[in-house]
C-alpha positions as CSV (number, residue, x, y, z in Angstrom):
1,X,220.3,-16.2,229.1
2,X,220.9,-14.1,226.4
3,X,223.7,-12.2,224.2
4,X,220.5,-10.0,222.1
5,X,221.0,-6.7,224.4
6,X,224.6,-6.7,224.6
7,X,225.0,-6.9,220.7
8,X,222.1,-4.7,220.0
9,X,223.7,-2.5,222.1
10,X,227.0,-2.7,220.2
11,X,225.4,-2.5,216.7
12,X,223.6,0.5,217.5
13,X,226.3,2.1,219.3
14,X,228.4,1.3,216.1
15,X,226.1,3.4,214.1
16,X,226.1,6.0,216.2
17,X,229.8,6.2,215.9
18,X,229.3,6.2,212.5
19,X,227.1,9.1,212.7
20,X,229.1,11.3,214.7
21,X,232.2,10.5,212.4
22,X,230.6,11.5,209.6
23,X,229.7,15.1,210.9
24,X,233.5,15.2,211.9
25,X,234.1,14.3,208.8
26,X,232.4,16.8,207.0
27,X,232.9,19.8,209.4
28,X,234.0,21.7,206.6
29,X,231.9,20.7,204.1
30,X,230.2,23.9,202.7
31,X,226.2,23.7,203.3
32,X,226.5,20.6,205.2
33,X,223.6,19.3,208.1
34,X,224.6,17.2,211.0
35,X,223.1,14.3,211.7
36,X,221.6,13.2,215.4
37,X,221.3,9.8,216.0
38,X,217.9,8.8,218.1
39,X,217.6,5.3,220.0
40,X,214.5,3.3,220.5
41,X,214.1,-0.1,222.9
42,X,212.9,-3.4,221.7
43,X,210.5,-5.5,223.6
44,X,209.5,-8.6,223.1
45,X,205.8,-9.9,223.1
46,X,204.8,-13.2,224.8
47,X,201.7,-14.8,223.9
48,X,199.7,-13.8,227.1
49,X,201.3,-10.0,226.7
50,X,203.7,-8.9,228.6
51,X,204.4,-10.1,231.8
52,X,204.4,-7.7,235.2
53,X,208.1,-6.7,234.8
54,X,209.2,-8.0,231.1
55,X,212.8,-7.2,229.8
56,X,214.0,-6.0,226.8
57,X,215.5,-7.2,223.9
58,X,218.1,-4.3,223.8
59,X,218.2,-1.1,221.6
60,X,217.7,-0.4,217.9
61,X,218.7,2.6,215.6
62,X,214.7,4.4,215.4
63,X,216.0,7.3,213.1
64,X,219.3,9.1,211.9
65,X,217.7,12.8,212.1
66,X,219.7,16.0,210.1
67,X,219.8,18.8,212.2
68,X,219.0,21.9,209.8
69,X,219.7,24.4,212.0
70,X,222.1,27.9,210.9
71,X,225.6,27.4,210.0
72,X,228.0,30.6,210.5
73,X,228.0,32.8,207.5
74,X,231.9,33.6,205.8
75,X,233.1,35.9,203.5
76,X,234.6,34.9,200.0
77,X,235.9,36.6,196.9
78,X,233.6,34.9,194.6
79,X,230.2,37.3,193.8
80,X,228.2,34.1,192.4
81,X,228.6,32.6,196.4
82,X,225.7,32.9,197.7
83,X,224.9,31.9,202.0
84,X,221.4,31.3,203.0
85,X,221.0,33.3,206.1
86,X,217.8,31.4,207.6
87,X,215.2,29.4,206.2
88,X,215.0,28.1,202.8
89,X,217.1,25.7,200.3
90,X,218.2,26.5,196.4
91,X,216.5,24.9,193.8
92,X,218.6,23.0,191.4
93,X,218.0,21.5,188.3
94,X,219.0,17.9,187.6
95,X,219.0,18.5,183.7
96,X,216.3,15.4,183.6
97,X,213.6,17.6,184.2
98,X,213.0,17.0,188.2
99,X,214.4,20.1,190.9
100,X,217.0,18.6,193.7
101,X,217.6,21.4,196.8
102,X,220.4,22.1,198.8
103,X,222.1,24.6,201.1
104,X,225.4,25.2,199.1
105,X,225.7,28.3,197.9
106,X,228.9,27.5,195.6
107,X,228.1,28.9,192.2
108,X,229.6,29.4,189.2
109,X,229.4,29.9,185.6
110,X,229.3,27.7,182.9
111,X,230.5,28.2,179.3
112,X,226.9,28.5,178.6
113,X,226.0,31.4,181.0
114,X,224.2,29.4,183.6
115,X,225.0,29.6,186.9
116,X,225.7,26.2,188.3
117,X,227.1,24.1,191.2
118,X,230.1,22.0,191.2
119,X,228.3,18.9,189.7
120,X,226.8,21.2,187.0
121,X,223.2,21.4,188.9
122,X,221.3,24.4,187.5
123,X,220.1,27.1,190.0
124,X,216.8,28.1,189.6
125,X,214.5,31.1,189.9
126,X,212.7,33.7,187.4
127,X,214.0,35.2,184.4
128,X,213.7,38.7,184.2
129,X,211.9,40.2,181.2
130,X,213.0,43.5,179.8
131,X,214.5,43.7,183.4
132,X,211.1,43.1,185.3
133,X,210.9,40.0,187.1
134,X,206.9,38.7,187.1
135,X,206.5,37.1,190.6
136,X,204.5,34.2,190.1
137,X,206.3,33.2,186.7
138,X,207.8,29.3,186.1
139,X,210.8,28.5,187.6
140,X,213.5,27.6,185.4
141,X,217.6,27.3,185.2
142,X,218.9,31.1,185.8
143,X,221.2,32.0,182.6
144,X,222.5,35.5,182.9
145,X,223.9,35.6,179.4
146,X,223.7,34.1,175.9
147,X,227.1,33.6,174.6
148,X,225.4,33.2,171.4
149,X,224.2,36.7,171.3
150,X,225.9,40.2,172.0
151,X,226.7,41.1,176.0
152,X,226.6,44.8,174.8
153,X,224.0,46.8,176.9
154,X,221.5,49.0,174.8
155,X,222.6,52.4,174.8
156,X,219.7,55.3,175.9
157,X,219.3,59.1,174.5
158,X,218.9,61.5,176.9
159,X,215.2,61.9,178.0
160,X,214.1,58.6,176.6
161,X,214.2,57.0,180.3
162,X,210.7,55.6,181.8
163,X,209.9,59.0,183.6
164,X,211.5,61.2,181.1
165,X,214.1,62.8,183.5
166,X,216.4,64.5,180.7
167,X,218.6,67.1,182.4
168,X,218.0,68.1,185.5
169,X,219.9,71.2,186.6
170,X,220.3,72.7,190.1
171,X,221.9,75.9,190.0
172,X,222.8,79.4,191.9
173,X,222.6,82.2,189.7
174,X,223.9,85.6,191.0
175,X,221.4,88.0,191.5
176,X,224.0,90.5,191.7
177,X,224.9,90.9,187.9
178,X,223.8,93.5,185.9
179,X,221.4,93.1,183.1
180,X,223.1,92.6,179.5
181,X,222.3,95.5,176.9
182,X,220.3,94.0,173.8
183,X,223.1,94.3,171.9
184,X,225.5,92.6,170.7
185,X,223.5,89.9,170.7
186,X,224.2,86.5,172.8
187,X,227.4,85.3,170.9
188,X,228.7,81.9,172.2
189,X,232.3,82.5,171.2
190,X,231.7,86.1,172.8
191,X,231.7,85.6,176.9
192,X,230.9,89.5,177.4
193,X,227.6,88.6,175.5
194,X,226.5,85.9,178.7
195,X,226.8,86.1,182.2
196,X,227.4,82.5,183.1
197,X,227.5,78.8,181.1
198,X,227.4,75.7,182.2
199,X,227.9,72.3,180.3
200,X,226.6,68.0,180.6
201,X,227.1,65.2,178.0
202,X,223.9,63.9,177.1
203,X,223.6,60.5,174.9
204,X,221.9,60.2,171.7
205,X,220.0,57.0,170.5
206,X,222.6,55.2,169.5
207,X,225.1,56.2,172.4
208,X,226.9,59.4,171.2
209,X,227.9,61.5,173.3
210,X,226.8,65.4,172.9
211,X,228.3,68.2,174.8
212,X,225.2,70.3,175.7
213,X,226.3,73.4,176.7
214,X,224.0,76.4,178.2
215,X,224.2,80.0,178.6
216,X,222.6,82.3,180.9
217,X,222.2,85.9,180.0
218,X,220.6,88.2,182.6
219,X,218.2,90.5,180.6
220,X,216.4,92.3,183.6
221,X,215.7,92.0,187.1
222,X,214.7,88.5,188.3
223,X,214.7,87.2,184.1
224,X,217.5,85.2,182.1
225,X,217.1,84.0,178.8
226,X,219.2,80.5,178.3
227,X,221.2,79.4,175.5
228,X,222.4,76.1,174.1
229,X,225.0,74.6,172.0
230,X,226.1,71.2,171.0
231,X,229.4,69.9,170.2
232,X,229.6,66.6,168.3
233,X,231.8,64.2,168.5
234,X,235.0,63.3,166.4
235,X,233.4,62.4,162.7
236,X,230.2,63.9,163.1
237,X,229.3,66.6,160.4
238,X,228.1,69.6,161.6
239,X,231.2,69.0,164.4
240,X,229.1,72.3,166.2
241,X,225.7,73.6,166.4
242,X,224.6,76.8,168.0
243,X,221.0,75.9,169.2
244,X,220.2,79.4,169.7
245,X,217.6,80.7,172.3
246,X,215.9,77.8,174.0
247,X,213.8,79.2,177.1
248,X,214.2,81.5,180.0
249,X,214.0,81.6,183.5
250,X,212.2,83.8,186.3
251,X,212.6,84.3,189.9
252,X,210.7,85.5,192.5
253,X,211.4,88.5,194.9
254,X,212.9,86.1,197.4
255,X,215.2,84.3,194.4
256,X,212.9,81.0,193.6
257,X,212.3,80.0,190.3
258,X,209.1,80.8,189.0
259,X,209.2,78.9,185.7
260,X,208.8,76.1,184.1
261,X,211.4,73.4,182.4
262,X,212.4,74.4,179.0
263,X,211.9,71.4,176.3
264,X,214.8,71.1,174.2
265,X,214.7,69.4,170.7
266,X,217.9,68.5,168.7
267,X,217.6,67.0,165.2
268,X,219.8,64.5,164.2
269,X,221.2,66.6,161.1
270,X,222.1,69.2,164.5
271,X,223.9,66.4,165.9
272,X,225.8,65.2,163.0
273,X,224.0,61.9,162.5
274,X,221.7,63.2,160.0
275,X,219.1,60.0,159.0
276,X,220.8,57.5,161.5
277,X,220.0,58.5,164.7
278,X,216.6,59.8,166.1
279,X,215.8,64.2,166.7
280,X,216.9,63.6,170.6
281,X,213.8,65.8,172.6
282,X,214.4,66.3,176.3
283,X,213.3,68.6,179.5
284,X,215.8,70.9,181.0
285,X,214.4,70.8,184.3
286,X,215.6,73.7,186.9
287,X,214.1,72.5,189.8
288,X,215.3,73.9,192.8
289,X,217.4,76.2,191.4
290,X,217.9,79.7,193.2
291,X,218.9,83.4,192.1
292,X,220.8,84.8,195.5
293,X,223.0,88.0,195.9
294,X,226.1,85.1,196.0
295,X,228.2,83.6,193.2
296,X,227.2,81.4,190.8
297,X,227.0,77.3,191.5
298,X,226.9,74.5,189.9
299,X,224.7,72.3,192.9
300,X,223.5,69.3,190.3
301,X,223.9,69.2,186.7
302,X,222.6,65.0,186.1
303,X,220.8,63.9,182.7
304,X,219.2,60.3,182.4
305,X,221.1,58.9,179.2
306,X,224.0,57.0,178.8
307,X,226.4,54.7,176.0
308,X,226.2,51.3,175.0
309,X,228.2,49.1,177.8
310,X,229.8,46.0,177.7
311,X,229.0,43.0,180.9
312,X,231.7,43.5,183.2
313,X,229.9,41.1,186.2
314,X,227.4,40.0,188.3
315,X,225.7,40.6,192.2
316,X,222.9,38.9,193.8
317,X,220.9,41.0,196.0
318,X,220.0,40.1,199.6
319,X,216.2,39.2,198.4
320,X,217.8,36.8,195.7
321,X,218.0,39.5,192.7
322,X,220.7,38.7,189.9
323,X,221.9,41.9,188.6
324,X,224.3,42.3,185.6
325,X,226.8,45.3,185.8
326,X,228.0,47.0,182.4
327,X,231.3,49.0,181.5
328,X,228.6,52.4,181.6
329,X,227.7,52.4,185.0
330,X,224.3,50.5,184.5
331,X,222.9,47.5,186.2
332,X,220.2,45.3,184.6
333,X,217.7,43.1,186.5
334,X,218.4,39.4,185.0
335,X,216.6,37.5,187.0
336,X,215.6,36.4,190.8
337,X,216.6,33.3,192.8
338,X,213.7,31.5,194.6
339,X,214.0,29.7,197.6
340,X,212.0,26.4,198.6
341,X,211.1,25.4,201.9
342,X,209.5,22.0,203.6
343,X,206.7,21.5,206.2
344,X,209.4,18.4,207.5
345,X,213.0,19.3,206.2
346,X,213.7,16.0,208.0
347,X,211.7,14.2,205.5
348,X,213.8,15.1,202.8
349,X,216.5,12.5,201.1
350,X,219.9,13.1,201.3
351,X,221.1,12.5,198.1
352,X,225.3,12.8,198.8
353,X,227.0,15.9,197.6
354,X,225.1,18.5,199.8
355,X,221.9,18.0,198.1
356,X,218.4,16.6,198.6
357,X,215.2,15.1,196.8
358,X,211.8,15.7,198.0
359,X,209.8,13.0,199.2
360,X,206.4,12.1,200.7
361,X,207.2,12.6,204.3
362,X,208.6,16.2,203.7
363,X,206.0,17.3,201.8
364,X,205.9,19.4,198.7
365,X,208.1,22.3,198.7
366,X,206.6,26.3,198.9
367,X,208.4,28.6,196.9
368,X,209.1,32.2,198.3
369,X,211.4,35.5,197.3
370,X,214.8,35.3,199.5
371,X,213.8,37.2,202.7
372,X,210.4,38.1,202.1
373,X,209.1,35.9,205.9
374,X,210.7,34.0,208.5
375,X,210.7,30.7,206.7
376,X,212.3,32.5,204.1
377,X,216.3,33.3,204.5
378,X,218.3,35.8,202.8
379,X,220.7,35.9,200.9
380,X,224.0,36.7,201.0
381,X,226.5,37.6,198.2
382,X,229.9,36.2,198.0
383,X,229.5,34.7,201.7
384,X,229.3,31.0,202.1
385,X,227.1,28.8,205.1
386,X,229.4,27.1,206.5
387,X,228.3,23.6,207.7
388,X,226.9,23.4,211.2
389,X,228.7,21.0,213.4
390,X,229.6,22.1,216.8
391,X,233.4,19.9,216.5
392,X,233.2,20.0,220.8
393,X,229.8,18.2,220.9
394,X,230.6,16.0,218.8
395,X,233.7,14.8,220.3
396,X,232.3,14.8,223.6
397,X,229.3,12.9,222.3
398,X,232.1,10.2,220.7
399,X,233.7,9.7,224.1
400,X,230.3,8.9,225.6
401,X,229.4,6.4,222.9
402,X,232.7,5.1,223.2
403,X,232.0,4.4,226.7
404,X,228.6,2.9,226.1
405,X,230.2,0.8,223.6
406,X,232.3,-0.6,225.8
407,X,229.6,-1.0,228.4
408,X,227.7,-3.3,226.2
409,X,230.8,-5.3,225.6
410,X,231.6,-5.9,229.0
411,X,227.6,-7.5,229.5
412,X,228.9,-10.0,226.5
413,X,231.8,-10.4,228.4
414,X,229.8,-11.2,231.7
415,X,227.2,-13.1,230.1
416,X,229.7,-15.2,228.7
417,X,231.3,-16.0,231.9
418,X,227.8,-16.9,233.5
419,X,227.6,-19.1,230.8
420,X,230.9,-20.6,231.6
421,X,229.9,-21.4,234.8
422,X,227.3,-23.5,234.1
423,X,228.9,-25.5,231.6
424,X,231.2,-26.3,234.6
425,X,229.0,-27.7,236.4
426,X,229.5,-31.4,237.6
C-alpha cells in the first residue's frame, strides 16, 4: 500500500496550477507566451521486468511547453511600437556582447538615440549607409541619431537628385493666341511682350530658395520661345536676374510637343551667392505637355530640390525599415530591423521580462527581413502583440485541475483509511 500516486498526483497538479496562474497572470503582459503544461506516468521496474499488469507510481511534470502562437494586434499612439504579425522575434542587445529575443515590441528612445526596451535592451538590425541598407551587413544596436552631431538634414539643389529630375513641367498652352510681333522685345516687367508665365521655387546647394519664373511667348504657329527669371531671396545681391532666352518649344499638327528639355544653367553670382554656393544646372523637362485650341493650364509644375530640414520623428515600415522624417518633407532610410527565427522556439529559455536566450535545443537563430516569407512576420508600426492567453481556457482548464486535485486527495484520504483498518485489527 502506497501514498506515491496520490501525492505525485497532487504535486503535479500543483504545478499545473501554477502554470495556468501564471498565464492569468500575465494576460496582459505585452508580448507574452502561454505556457501548456504536459504530464508523463511513472513506472516502476522490478528486477524480472515488468510484471503482466504492473501499476504505476503516479504522474510527473514531463515538460512546461510555451505556446508561441499569434497574439491579437492593438493600436497605440507611440510610432517606435512595433507588433510582430507572424513569425519571427526581435533581437536585443544585452550591452555584454551576446543578442537576447523577444516578442515585445515596446520601444523607445534613449538619450543616446537608440531605440531600446524598457530594461534598456538594444534592438538590432542594419544601419543604413548614405540611406542604403546592404542586406547581408552585421547586425548591430539600431541608433537613429547622434546627439553628438547635427539632426539637420542636407539640403539638395535643384537637379542634383540621383536621376537628375530638375523641373518637370506639364502644361496646356493655347493654341489659340496669336503670334507676338518681333518687337518690343520679350520684357519681363512688360506682360503684352509674353503670352503666358508660369513660376516654381527651386533650391540651391545650400538650401536657398529661388523663384524660377518662365515665360512663354508664341512666335509662330506651333513655336514658343521660353523665358526665365530668378528672384533671390531676402539678402541676396543681385535680389533679381533676368535669365533671358533659355529654349523653345514645338508642337506638332495635333498639339504634342516635339522638343526636347531645355537645360538651364544659373551661376551663383545670378543667384546672389556669388563664390558660396555652386552655378545650380538643371533640365526643364516638358514632358507631356500639350498646345490645344483651350486655355492655358498649369497640369504639374514639380522640381526635385529642397531646404535643409530639421528630425521631426520616426516610422518603421511593415518590412522592418526605420525611416527618419524632416521639417522639409523628406524621409531618410536609417536603418532596417531584422527578425530571428528558431527551428524549436520551444527550446528557447525564458529569461523573465518577455525575453529569451538561445540554447542548444532551439537551435541557432536565422535572420530574415520583416515579411519577406512565412517564417518571417511583419511588422507593424505603433501597434502592439498583445499576449496570447485565451482567459476562458484557462479558467476552465483551472476548474478541471482543481477537480483532479482534489481527486488525488481523496485516494490519500482512502488509502489512509485502508490503512486504518488494518491497524485495527485484533
Amino acid at each position: 500500500m502506497s501514498f506515491q500516486q496520490g501525492l505525485s498526483g497532487l504535486n503535479a497538479t500543483s504545478k499545473a496550477l501554477d502554470t495556468i496562474g501564471n498565464n492569468i497572470a500575465n494576460s496582459g503582459t505585452i508580448g507574452f507566451k502561454s505556457g501548456s503544461t504536459q504530464f508523463a506516468d511513472v513506472f516502476s521496474a522490478s528486477l524480472n521486468g515488468a510484471g503482466a499488469a504492473p501499476v504505476g507510481l503516479g504522474t510527473r511534470i514531463s515538460a512546461v511547453v510555451q505556446q508561441f502562437t499569434q497574439g491579437n494586434i492593438s493600436i497605440s499612439n507611440n510610432p517606435l511600437d512595433v507588433a510582430i504579425n507572424g513569425g519571427g522575434f526581435f533581437q536585443v542587445d544585452d550591452g555584454l556582447g551576446s543578442t537576447l529575443y523577444s516578442r515585445n515590441g515596446q520601444f523607445q528612445l534613449d538619450k543616446d538615440g537608440f531605440i531600446v526596451n524598457a530594461q534598456g535592451l538594444q534592438l538590432k538590425g542594419i544601419m543604413a549607409v548614405n540611406g542604403v541598407v546592404s542586406p547581408g551587413s552585421p547586425n548591430v544596436a539600431l541608433r537613429l541619431f547622434d546627439p553628438t552631431q547635427s539632426l539637420t538634414g542636407s539640403p539638395q539643389a535643384t537637379g542634383a537628385s540621383v536621376g537628375a529630375t530638375g523641373v518637370q513641367a506639364n502644361l496646356n498652352l493655347d493654341s489659340r493666341l496669336a503670334a507676338l510681333p518681333a518687337l518690343p522685345a520679350f520684357n519681363y516687367a512688360d506682360p503684352t511682350t509674353f503670352n503666358q508665365s508660369t513660376a516654381v521655387t527651386t533650391y540651391d546647394s545650400l538650401g536657398n530658395p529661388h523663384t524660377y519664373s518662365m515665360y512663354f511667348r508664341k512666335t509662330a504657329a506651333n513655336a514658343w520661345d521660353v523665358y526665365a527669371t530668378v528672384t533671390n531671396p531676402t539678402g541676396a545681391a543681385p535680389a533679381f536676374t533676368d535669365l533671358g532666352l533659355t529654349g523653345a518649344l514645338s508642337f506638332n499638327t495635333s498639339g504634342q510637343l516635339t522638343s526636347a528639355p531645355i537645360a538651364e544653367t544659373i551661376s551663383g553670382a545670378q543667384l546672389g551667392y556669388a563664390g558660396a554656393v555652386t552655378n545650380m544646372a538643371f533640365n526643364v523637362n516638358f514632358s507631356g505637355s500639350t498646345q490645344y485650341g483651350s486655355p492655358f493650364a498649369v497640369n504639374t509644375l514639380l522640381q526635385d530640390g529642397y531646404a535643409a530640414g530639421t528630425l521631426a520623428g520616426f516610422k518603421i515600415g511593415n518590412d522592418g525599415t526605420l525611416l527618419g522624417n524632416y521639417t522639409n518633407g523628406q524621409t531618410q532610410v536609417v536603418g532596417q530591423a531584422v527578425l530571428a527565427t528558431f527551428r524549436n522556439p520551444q527550446g528557447l529559455q525564458p529569461l523573465g521580462n518577455n525575453i529569451w536566450s538561445q540554447t542548444p535545443e532551439s537551435g541557432a537563430s536565422i535572420l530574415g527581413t520583416p515579411g519577406s516569407s512565412g517564417q518571417f512576420g511583419g511588422l507593424q508600426s505603433a501597434a502592439l502583440e498583445e499576449a496570447n492567453v485565451d482567459l476562458t481556457a484557462e479558467l476552465v482548464s483551472m476548474i478541471t485541475q482543481q477537480r483532479v486535485y482534489q481527486a488525488n486527495a481523496q485516494t490519500i484520504k482512502t488509502q489512509d483509511s485502508i490503512l486504518q483498518t488494518l491497524v485495527n485489527l485484533r
